[in-house]
C-alpha positions as CSV (number, residue, x, y, z in Angstrom):
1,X,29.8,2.0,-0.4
2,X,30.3,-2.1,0.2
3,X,27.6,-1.0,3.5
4,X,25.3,0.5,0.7
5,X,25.6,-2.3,-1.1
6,X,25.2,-4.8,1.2
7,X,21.9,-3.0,2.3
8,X,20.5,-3.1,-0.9
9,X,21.1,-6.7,-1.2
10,X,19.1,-7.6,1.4
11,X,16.2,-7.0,-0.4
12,X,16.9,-9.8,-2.6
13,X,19.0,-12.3,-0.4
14,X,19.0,-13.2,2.9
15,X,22.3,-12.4,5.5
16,X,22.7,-16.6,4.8
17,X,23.1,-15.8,1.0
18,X,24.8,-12.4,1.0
19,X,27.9,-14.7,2.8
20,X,27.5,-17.3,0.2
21,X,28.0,-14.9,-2.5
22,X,29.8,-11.9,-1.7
23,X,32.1,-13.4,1.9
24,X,32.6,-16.9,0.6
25,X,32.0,-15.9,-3.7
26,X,29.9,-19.4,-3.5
27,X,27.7,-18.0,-6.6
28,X,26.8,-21.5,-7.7
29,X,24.7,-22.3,-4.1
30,X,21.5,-24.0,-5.8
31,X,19.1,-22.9,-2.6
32,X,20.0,-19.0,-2.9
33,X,20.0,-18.8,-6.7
34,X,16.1,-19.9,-6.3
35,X,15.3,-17.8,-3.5
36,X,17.5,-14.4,-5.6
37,X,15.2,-15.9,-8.7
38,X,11.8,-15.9,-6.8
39,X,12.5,-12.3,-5.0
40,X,13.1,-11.3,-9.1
41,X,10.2,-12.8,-10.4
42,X,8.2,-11.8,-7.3
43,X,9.4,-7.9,-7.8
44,X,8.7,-8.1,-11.6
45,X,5.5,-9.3,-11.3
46,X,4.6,-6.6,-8.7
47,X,5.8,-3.9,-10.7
48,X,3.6,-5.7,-13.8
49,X,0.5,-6.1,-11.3
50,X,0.4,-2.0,-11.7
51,X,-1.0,-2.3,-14.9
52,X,-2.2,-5.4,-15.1
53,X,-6.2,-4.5,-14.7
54,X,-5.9,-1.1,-16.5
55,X,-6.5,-2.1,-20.1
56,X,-10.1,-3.4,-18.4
57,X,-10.3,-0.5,-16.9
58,X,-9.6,1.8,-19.7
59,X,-11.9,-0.3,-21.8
60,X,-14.9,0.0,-19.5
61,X,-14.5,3.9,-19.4
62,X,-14.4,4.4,-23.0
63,X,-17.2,2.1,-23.9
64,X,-19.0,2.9,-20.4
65,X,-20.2,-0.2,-21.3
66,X,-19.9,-3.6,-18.7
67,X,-21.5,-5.9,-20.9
68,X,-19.9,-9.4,-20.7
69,X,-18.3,-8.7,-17.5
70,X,-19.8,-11.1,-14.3
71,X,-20.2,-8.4,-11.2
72,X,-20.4,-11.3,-8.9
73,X,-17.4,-12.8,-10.4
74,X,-15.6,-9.9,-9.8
75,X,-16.8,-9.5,-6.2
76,X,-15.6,-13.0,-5.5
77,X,-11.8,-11.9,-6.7
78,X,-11.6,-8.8,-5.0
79,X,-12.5,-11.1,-1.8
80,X,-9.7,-13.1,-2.9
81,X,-7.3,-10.4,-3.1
82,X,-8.3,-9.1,0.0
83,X,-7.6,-12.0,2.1
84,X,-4.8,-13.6,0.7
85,X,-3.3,-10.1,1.1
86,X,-4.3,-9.3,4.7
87,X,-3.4,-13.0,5.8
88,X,0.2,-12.4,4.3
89,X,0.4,-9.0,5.8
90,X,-0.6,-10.2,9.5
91,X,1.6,-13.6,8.9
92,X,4.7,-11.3,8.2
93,X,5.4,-13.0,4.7
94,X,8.1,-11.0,2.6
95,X,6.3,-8.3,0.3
96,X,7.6,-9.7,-2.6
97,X,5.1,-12.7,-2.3
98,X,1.9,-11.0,-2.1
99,X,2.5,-7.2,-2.9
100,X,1.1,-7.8,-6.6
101,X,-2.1,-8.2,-5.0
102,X,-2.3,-4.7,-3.0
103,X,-2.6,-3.0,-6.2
104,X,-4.7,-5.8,-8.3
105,X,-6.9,-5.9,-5.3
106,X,-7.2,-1.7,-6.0
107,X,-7.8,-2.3,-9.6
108,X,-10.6,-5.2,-8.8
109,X,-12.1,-2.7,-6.4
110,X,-12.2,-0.2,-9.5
111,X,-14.2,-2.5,-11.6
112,X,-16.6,-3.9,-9.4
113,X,-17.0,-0.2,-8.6
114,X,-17.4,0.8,-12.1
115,X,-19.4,-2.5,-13.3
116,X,-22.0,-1.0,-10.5
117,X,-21.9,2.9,-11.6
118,X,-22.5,1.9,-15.2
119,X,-25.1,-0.7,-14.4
120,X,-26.9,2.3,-12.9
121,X,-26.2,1.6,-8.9
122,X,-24.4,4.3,-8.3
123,X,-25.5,5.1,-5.1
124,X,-24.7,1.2,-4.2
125,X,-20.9,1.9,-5.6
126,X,-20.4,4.6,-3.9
127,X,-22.1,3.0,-0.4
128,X,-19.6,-0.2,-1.6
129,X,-16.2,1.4,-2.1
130,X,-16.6,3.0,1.9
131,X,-17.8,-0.7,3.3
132,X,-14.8,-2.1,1.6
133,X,-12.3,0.1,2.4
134,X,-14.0,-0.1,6.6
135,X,-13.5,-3.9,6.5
136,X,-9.9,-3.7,5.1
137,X,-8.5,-1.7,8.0
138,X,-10.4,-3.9,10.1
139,X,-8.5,-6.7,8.0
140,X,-5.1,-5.4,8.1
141,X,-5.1,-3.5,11.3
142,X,-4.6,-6.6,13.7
143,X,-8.7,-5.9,14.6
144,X,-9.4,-9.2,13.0
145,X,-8.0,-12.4,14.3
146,X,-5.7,-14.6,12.5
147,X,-7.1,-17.6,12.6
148,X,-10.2,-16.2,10.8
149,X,-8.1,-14.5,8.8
150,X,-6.6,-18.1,7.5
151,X,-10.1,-19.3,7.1
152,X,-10.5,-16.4,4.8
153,X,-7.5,-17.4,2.9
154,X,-8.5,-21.1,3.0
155,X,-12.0,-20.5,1.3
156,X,-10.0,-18.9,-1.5
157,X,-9.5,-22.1,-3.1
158,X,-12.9,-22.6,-3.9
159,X,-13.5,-19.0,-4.6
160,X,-11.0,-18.3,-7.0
161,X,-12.0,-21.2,-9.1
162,X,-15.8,-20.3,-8.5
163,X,-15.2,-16.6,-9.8
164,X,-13.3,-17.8,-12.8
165,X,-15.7,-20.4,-13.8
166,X,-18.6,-17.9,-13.4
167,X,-16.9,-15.3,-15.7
168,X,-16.3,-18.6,-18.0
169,X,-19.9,-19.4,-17.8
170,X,-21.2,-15.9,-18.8
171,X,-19.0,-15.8,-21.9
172,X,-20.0,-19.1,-22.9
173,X,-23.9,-18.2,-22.5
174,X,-23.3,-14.8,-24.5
175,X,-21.0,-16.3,-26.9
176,X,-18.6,-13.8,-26.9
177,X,-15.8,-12.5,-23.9
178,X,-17.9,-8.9,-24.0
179,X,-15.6,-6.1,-22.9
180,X,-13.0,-8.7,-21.1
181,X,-9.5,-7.2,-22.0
182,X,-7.3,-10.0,-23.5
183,X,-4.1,-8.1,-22.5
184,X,-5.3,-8.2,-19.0
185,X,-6.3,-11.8,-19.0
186,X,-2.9,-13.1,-20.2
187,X,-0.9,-10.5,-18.1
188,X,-3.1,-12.6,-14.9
189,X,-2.7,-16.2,-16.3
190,X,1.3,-14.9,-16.1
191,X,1.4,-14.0,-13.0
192,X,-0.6,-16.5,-11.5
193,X,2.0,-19.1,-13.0
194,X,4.5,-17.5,-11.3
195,X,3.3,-16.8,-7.9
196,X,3.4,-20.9,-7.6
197,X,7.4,-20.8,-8.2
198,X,7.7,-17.9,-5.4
199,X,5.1,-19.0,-2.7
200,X,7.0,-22.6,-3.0
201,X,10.2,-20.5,-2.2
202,X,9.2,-17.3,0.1
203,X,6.5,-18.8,2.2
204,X,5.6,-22.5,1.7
205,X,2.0,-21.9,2.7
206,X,0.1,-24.8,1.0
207,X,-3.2,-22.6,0.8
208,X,-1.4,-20.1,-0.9
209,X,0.2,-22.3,-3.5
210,X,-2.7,-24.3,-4.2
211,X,-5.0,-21.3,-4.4
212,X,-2.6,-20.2,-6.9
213,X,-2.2,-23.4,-8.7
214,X,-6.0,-23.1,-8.7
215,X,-6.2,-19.5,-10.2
216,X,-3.6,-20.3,-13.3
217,X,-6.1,-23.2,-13.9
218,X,-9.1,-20.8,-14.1
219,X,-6.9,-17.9,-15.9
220,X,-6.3,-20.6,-18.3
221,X,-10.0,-21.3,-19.3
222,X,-10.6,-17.3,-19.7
223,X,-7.5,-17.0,-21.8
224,X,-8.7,-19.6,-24.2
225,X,-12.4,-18.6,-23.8
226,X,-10.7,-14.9,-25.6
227,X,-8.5,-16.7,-28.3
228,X,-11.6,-19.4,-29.1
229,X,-14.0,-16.5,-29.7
230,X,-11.4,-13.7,-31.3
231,X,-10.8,-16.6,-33.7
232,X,-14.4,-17.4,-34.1
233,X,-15.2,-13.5,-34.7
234,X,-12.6,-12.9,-36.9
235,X,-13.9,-16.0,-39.0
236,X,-17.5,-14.7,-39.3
237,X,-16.5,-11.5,-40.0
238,X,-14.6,-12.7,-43.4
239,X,-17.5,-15.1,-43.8
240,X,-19.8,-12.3,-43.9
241,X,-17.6,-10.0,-46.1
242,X,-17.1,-12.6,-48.9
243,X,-21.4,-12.9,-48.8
244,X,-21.3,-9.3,-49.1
């Protein structure tokens, strides 16, 4: 049973930290107690991430509508996804720092797929979704060298910004956040917060922390693009019901 145990453990502390706290009962050690916090965090947020995109999702499908929704801006995040998770796969970096991304990178691909089908290009989606899923297992296979592979996750700093800004741009220019879900926007701006705290303690990649100090600036913007325009809605709806 203490074997079972122990086993278990390891997915949350190293052997280092396991001695601290169960061989020496050292539960106060500063440097494991951050490390345990940002495996928690890090496992949350993956288990979060499975949702995350759905509400968009589910949104598009019942409207099978994309309006407000910047194609190209969702391109550029899938990219994102795509190589900040292959670089972490091929760099060996614990699964708990990047897994979130395996299944937000799935539910990008939805959209982008879906944004296509109902913009009438289905034919492109469907020629899109194999292309993608060819260069991933080029990607993640070891096919793909790793030094381009950190170039990759290098350019994300300007791309995650640049995908952001151009989603911010397109709600500004319609006026409203179109069929952007708000429960997905703040669920993003969340976890992009906390995937500073656990790159700082599970890898302390500098590309991957500012990328993501980078993306809770951006997720920020949306998120206030959604309350500014929910409030300014709301506002000329009772406007127009008291002229009524």
């Amino acid at each position: 049973m203490a074997h079972l145990i122990r086993n278990v453990s390891l997915l949350l502390f190293t052997e280092e930290c396991i001695e601290e706290y169960f061989d020496d009962m050292n539960f106060f050690h500063v440097g494991c107690f951050k490390l345990a916090l940002s495996k928690f965090l890090g496992l949350g947020i993956i288990g979060g991430s499975l949702l995350v995109k759905i509400p968009q999702i589910v949104k598009i499908l019942r409207s099978k509508s994309v309006e407000g929704i910047n194609v190209f801006s969702v391109l550029l995040d899938l990219f994102a996804m795509t190589a900040m998770v292959s670089y972490s796969f091929i760099s060996g970096f614990p699964f708990s720092s990047w897994g979130d991304g395996v299944f937000l990178g799935m539910q990008t691909l939805a959209i982008a797929v879906l944004v296509m089908h109902f913009s009438g290009n289905t034919f492109q989606a469907t020629a899109f979704l194999a292309a993608y899923l060819a260069v991933f297992f080029a990607a993640t296979s070891g096919l793909t060298p790793v030094n381009i592979l950190w170039g990759c996750q290098a350019m994300n700093i300007p791309i995650v910004l640049a995908s952001k800004l151009m989603q911010a741009y397109t709600n500004y220019s319609n006026g409203n956040t179109g069929q952007l879900s708000a429960i997905t926007a703040f669920m993003l701006l969340f976890g992009s917060l906390t995937r500073i705290f656990t790159s700082i303690q599970e890898t302390g990649d500098i590309t991957m922390i500012i990328m993501y100090m980078c993306s809770s600036i951006s997720n920020a913007i949306i998120v206030a693009q959604i309350l500014y325009y929910w409030n300014v809605d709301a506002k000329n709806k009772d406007g127009t019901k008291k002229n009524q």
